[in-house]
C-alpha positions as CSV (number, residue, x, y, z in Angstrom):
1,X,12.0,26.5,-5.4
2,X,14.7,23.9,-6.5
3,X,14.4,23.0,-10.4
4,X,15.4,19.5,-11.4
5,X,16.1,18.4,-15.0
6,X,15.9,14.4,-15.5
7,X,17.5,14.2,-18.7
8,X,18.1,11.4,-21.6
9,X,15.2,9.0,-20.3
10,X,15.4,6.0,-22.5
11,X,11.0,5.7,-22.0
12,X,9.1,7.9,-20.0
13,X,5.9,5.9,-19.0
14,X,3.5,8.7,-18.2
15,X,0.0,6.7,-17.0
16,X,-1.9,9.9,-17.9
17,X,-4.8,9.6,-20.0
18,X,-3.9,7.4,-23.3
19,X,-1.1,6.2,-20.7
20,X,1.1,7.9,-23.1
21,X,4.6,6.4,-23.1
22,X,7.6,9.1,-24.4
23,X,11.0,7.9,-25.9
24,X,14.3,9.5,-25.5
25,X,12.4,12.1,-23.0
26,X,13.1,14.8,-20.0
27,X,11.1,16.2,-17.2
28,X,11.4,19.1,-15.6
29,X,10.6,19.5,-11.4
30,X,10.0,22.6,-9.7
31,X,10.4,22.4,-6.1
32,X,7.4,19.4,-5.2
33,X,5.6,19.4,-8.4
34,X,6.5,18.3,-12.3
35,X,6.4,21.7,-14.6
36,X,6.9,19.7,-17.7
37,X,7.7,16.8,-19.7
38,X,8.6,15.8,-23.8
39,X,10.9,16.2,-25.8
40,X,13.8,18.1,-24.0
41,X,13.7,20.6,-27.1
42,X,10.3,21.3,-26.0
43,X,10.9,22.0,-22.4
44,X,11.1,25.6,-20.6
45,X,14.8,26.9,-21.2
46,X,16.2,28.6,-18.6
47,X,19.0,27.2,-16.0
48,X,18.3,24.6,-13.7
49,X,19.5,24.0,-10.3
50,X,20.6,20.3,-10.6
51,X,20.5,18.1,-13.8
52,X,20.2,14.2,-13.5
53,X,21.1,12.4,-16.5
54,X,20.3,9.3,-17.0
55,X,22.1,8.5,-20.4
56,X,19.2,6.7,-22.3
57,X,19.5,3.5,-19.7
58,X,16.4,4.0,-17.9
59,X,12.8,3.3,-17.8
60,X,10.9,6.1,-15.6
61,X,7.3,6.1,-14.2
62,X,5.0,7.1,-11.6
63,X,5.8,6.2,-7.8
64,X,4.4,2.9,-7.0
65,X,1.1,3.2,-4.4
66,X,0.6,0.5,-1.5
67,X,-3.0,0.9,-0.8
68,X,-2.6,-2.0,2.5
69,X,0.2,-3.5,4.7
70,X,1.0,-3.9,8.4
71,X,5.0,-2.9,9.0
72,X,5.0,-3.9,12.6
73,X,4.6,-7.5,11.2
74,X,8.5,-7.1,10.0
75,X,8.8,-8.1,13.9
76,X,7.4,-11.6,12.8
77,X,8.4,-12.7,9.2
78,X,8.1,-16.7,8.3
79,X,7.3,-17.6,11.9
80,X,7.0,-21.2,12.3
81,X,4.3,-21.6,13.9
82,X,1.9,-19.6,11.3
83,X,4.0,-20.8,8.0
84,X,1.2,-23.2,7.2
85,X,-2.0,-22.2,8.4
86,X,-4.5,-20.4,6.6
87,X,-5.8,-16.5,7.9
88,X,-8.0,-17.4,11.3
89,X,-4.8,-20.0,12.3
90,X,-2.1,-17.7,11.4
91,X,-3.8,-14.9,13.1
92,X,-4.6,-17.3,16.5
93,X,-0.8,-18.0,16.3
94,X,0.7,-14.6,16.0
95,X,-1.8,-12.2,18.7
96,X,0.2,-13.8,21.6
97,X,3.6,-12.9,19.8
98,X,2.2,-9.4,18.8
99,X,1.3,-9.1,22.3
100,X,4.7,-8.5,23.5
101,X,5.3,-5.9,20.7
102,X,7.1,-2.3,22.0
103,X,7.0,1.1,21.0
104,X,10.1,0.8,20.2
105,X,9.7,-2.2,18.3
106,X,6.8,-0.4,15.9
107,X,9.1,2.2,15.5
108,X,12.4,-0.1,14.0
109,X,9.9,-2.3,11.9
110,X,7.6,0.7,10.2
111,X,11.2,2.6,9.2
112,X,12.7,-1.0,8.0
113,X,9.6,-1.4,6.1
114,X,9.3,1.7,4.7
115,X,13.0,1.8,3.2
116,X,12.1,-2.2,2.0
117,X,9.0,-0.8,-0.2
118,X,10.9,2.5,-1.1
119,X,13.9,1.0,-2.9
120,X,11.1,-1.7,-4.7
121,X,9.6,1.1,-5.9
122,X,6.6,2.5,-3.5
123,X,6.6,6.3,-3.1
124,X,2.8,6.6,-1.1
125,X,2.0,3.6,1.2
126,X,-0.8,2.9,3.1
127,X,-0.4,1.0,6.6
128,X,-3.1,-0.5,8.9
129,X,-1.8,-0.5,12.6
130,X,-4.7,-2.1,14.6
131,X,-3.1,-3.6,18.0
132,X,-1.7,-1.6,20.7
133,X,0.0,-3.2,23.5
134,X,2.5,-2.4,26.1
135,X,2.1,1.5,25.2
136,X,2.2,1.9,21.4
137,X,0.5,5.0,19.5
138,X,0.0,5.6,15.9
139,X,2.5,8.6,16.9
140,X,5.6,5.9,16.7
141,X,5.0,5.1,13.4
142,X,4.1,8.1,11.8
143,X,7.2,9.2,13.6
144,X,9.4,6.4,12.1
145,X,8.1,6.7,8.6
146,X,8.6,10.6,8.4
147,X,12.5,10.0,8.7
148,X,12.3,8.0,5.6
149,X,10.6,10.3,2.9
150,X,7.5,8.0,2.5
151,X,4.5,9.8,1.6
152,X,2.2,8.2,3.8
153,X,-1.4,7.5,5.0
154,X,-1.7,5.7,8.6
155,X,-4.2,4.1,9.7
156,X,-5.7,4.5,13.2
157,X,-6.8,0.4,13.6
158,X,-8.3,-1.0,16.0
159,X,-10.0,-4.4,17.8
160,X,-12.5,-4.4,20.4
161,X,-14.5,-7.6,20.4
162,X,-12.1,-10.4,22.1
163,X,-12.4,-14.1,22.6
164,X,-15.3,-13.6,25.2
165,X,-17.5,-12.2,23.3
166,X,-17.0,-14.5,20.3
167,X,-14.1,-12.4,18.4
168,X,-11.3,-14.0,16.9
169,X,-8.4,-12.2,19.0
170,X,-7.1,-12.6,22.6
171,X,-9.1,-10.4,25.0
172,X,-5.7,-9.2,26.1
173,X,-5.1,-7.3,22.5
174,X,-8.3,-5.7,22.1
175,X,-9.6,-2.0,23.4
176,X,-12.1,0.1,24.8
177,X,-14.4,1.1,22.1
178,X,-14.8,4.6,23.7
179,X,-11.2,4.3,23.8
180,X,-10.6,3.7,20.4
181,X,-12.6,6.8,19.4
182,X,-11.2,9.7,21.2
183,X,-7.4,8.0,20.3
184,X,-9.1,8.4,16.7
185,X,-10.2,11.9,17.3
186,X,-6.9,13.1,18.6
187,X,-4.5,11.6,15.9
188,X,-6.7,13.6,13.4
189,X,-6.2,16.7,15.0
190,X,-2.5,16.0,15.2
191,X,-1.5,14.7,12.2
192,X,-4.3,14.7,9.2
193,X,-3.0,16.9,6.7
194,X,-5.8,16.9,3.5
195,X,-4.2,19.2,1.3
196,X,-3.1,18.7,-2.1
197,X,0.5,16.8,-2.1
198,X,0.1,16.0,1.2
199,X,3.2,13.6,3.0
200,X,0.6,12.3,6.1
201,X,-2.8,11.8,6.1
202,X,-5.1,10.0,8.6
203,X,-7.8,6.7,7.9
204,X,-9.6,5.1,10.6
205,X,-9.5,1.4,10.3
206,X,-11.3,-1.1,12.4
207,X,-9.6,-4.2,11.9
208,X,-12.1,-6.6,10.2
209,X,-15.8,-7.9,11.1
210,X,-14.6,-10.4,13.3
211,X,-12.5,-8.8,15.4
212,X,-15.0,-5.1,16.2
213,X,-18.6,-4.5,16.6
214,X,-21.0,-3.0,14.0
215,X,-21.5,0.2,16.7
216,X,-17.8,0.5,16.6
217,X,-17.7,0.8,12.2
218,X,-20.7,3.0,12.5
219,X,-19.2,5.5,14.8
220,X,-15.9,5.4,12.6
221,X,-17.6,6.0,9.6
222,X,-19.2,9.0,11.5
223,X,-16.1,10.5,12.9
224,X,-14.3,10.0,9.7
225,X,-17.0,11.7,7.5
226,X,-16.9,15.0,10.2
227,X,-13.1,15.5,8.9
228,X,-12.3,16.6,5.3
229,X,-10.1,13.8,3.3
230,X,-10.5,11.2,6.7
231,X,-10.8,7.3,4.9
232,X,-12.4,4.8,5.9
233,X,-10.2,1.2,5.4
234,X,-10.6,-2.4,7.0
235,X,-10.4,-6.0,5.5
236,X,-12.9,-8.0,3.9
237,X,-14.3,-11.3,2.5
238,X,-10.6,-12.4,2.9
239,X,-11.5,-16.0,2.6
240,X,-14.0,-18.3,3.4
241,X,-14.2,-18.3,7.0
242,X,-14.5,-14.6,6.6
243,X,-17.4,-14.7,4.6
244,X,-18.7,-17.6,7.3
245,X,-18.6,-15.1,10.2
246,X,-20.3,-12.5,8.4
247,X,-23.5,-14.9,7.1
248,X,-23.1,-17.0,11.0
249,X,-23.3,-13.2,13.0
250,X,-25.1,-10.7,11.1
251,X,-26.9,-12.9,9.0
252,X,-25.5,-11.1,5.7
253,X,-22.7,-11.6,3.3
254,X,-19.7,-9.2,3.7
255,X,-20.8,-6.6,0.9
256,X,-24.3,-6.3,3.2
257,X,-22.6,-6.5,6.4
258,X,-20.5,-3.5,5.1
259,X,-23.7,-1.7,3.6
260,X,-25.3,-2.2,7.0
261,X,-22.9,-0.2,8.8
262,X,-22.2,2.9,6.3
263,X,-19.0,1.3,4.8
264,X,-19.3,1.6,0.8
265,X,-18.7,4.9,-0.9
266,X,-15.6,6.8,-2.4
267,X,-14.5,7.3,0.8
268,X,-14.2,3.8,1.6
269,X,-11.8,0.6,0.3
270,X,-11.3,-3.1,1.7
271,X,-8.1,-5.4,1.8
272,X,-8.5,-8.8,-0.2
273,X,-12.2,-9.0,-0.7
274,X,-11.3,-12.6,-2.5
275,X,-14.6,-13.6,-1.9
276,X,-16.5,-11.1,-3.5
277,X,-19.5,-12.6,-5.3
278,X,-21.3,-10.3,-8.0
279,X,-23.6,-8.5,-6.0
280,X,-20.8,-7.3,-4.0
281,X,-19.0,-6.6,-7.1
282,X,-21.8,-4.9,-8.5
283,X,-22.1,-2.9,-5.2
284,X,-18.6,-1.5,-4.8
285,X,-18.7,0.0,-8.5
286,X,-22.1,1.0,-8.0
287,X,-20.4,3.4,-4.7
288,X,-17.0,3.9,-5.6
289,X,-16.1,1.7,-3.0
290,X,-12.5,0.5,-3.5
291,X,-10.2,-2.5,-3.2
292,X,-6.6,-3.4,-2.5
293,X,-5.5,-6.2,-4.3
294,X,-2.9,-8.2,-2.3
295,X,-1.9,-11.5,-4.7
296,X,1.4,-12.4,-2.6
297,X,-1.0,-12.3,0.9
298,X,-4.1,-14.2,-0.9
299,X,-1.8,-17.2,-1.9
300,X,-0.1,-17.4,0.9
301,X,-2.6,-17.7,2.8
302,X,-4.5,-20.1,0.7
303,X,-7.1,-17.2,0.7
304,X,-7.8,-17.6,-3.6
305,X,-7.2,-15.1,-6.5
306,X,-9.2,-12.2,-6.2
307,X,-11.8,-11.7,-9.1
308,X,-9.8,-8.5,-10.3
309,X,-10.7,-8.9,-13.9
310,X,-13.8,-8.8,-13.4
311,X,-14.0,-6.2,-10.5
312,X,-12.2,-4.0,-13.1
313,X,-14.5,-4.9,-15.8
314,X,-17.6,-3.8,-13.4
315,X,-15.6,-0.5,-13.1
316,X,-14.3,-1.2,-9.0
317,X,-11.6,0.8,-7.8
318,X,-8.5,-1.5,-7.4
319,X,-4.9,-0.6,-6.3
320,X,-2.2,-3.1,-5.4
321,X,-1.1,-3.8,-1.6
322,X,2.2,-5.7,-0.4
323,X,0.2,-6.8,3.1
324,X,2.0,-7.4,5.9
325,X,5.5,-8.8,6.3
326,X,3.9,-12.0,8.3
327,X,1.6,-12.9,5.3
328,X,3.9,-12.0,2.3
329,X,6.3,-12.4,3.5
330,X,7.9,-9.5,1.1
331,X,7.5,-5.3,0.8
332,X,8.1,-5.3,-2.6
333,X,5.7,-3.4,-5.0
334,X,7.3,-4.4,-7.9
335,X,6.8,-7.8,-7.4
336,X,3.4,-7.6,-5.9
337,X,2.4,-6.0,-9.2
338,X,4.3,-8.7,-11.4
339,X,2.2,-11.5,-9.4
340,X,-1.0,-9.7,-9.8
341,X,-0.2,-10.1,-13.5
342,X,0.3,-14.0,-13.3
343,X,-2.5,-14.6,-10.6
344,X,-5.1,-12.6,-13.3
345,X,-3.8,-14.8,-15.5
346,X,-4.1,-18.0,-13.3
347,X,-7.9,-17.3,-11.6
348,X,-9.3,-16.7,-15.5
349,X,-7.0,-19.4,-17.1
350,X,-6.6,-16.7,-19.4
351,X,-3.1,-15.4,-20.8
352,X,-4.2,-12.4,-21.6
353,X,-6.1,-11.7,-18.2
354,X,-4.0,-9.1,-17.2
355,X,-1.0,-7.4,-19.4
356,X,2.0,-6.3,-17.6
357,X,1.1,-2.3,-18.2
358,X,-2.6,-3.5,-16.8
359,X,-0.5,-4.4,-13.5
360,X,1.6,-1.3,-13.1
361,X,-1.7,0.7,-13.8
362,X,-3.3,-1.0,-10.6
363,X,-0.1,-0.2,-8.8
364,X,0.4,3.6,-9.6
365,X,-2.7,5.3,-10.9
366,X,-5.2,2.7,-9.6
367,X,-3.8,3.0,-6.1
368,X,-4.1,6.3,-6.1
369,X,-7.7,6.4,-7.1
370,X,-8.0,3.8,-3.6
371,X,-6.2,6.4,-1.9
372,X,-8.5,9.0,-2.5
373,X,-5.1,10.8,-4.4
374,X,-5.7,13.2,-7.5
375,X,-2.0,14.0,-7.3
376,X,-0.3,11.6,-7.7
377,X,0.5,8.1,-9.6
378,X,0.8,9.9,-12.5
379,X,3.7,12.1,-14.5
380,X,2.1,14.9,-15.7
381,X,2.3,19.4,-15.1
382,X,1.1,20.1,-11.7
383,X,1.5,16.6,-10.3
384,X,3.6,15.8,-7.3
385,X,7.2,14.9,-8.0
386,X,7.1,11.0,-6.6
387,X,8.8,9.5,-9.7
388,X,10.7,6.4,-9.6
389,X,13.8,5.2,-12.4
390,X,14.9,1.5,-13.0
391,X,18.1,0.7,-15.3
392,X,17.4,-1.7,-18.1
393,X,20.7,-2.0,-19.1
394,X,21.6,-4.7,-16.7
395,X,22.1,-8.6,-17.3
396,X,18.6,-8.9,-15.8
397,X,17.0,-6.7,-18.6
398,X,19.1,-8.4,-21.7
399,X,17.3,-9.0,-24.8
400,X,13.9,-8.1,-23.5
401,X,14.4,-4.8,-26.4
402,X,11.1,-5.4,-28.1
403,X,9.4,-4.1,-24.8
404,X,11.4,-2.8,-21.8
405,X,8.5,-1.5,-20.0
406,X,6.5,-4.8,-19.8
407,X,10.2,-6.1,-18.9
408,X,9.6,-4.6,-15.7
409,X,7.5,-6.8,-14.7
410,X,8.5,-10.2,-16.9
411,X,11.9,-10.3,-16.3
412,X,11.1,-9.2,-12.7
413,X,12.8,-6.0,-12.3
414,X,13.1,-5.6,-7.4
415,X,14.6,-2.5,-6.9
416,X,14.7,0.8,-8.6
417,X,17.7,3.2,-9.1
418,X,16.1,6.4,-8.2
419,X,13.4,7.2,-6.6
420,X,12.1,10.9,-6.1
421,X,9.3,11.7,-3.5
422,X,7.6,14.5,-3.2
423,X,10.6,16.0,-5.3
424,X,13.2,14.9,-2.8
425,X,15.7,12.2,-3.9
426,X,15.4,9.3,-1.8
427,X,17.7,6.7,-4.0
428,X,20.5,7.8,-5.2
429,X,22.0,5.0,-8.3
430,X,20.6,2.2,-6.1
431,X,21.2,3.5,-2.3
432,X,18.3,4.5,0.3
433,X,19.7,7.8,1.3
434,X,17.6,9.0,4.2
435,X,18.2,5.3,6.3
436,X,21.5,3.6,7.2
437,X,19.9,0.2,6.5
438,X,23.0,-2.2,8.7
439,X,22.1,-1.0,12.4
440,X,18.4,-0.7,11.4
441,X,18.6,-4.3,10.8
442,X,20.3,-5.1,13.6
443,X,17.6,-3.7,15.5
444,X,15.0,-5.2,14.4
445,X,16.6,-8.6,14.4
446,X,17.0,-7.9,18.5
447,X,13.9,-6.7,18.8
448,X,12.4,-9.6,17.0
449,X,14.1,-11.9,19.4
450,X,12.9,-10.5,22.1
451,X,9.3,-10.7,21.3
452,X,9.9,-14.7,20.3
453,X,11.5,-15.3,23.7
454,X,8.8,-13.7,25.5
């Protein structure tokens, strides 16, 4: 195995217990894992196959986590028609659009996507791919992702109750329960991997309560729960017509819609959940059940500010998640983390809401808790190599020397210099090495046409 010394690191920010924070440190990598860390005096001697020195200029830390996007939605950034409307409009306006989406098309946007969120930082993401038109598989994306070094958890998603029977999507973009199950059933036997370190694991993912049947998150739950390491993800209590169509069809609030049908436990985490009153609150820490935290979607959207502080207080799992690239309109986990910072601050009227090393907690070791991950979003012996280094001593970074690490965040730090996944260099001194970004972009741009034009 390959031995890496990272050398001369200005501040080391560890997020192990104590979230220990080391000055003027080193790390040692073997192979996919970290051997050591300290002092470089205090590291194993011995020769080392390549040395990366970073000269005392750079803060280093865990690999950022996404715990919820949708990449195909790069197809569809700021369209006009769903710039203003809030989450059952902006939905209503985009199906048609999505409708004319390619394999092809899922494959340009998921690897455009994935290099967007790797240069901001994110080492693991987490995507939810629910509609399936025109013959697109879960296969294209994992297939597109895997040529960019993303560690990576897809999501089988799914919709099966259309217009007709009182759903909020096009009966033209929604499947076959029976359908949806043995596609479910096969991309686990190709392509879950639960091992520790793993780069590609498997979640099923009905879309959202409004959009699949209560038999359908039943049998999910099920199917997941017969394969080792198989989540369970969906969105909830987005805003407030979410929590309407929950109380109008089932006669429950989201928390006991979700309880109805087997979806709370460790095994288990919902996007937004905005609207989560206490009992809900109270639930999810109660199970383990977790949440991704998506600031730039929620305002967007005109969904609210998530009660974070106080899910947090209660003891809820919470990681951070971009959302997709129709309802950020970003991929940028640094950033997402910054405005989960200010938005703390704003929903509490609070300055001290959230702290800036509170935020980059929720997006490294907190995602990973969502993720179901004991190996990663933290530096320590044993843990996998997904490390990530940003260069503080750049104009944007000038006289913030009382605290460079909460710099990251306040003086808004939106790419990283280096990035390391599963020990593999992925940015080299500020360049995505495994994509060549220009015809990428091209691509998608045409492709993106296209589906506008019809």
């Amino acid at each position: 195995m390959k031995s890496l010394l990272v050398r001369n690191i200005h501040t080391l920010v560890t997020m192990g217990p104590g979230s220990a924070e080391l000055r003027d440190a080193a790390m040692l990598v073997r192979g996919n894992r970290i051997e050591a860390l300290g002092a470089e005096s205090s590291l194993p001697r011995g020769d080392v196959d390549e040395v990366l020195d970073l000269r005392g200029r750079h803060i280093v830390l865990p690999g950022l986590v996404n715990t919820h996007h949708h990449f195909y939605q790069h197809l569809t950034r700021s369209l006009p028609a769903a710039q203003d409307r809030e989450l059952f409009g902006w939905l209503q306006a985009l199906y048609p659009v999505w409708a004319r989406m390619t394999p092809a098309g899922v494959q340009a946007s998921a690897k455009l996507c994935a290099a967007e969120l790797i240069l901001s930082g994110c080492t693991t993401a987490s995507d939810h791919l629910y509609i399936f038109p025109n013959g697109v598989r879960l296969d294209d994306e994992i297939e597109a992702v895997a040529t960019t070094g993303l560690r990576f958890h897809a999501s089988r998603g799914s919709m099966s109750v259309g217009e007709s029977l009182g759903g909020l999507p096009p009966d033209a973009v929604v499947e076959d329960e029976a359908s949806i199950l043995r596609d479910s059933e096969r991309v686990i036997a190709a392509f879950h991997d639960p091992e520790p370190l793993s780069m590609l694991r498997i979640v099923l993912a009905p879309c959202s309560p409004f959009s699949v049947s209560p038999d359908l998150m039943r049998e999910s739950a099920v199917l997941a729960r017969s394969h080792r390491g198989v989540r369970l993800h969906t969105h909830l209590a987005e805003n407030h017509l979410d929590v309407d169509y929950s109380l109008q069809h089932y006669g429950k609030t989201p928390t006991e819609f979700a309880e109805s049908v087997d979806w709370l436990g460790e095994d288990v985490w919902h996007a937004h959940c905005v609207w989560l009153d206490d009992h809900g609150i109270r639930r999810f820490a109660a199970t383990g059940t977790g949440v991704a935290h998506c600031p730039c979607s929620n305002m967007r959207l005109a969904s609210g500010l998530a009660p974070v502080r106080r899910m947090l207080a209660a003891g809820v799992p919470v990681g951070l998640g971009a959302d997709g690239a129709a309802s950020n309109d970003a991929s940028s986990l640094l950033r997402e983390a910054r405005q989960a910072m200010f938005s703390a601050r704003v929903k509490d009227t609070d300055a001290g809401a959230m702290s800036a090393r509170g935020a980059l907690a929720l997006a490294t070791r907190g995602g990973a808790q969502v993720l179901g991950r004991n190996d990663i979003g933290v530096l320590a012996p044993g843990m996998a190599a997904d490390f990530i280094a940003v260069n503080i001593d750049t104009p944007r970074f000038a006289g913030a020397q009382g605290d460079p690490v909460a710099a990251l965040l306040f003086c808004d730090a939106d790419r990283v210099d280096y990035s390391f996944i599963n020990g593999r260099c992925v940015v080299d001194a500020g360049r995505l090495v495994t994509v060549d970004l220009p015809p990428l972009v091209e691509q998608v741009n045409r492709l993106s046409r296209a589906m506008l034009e019809g």
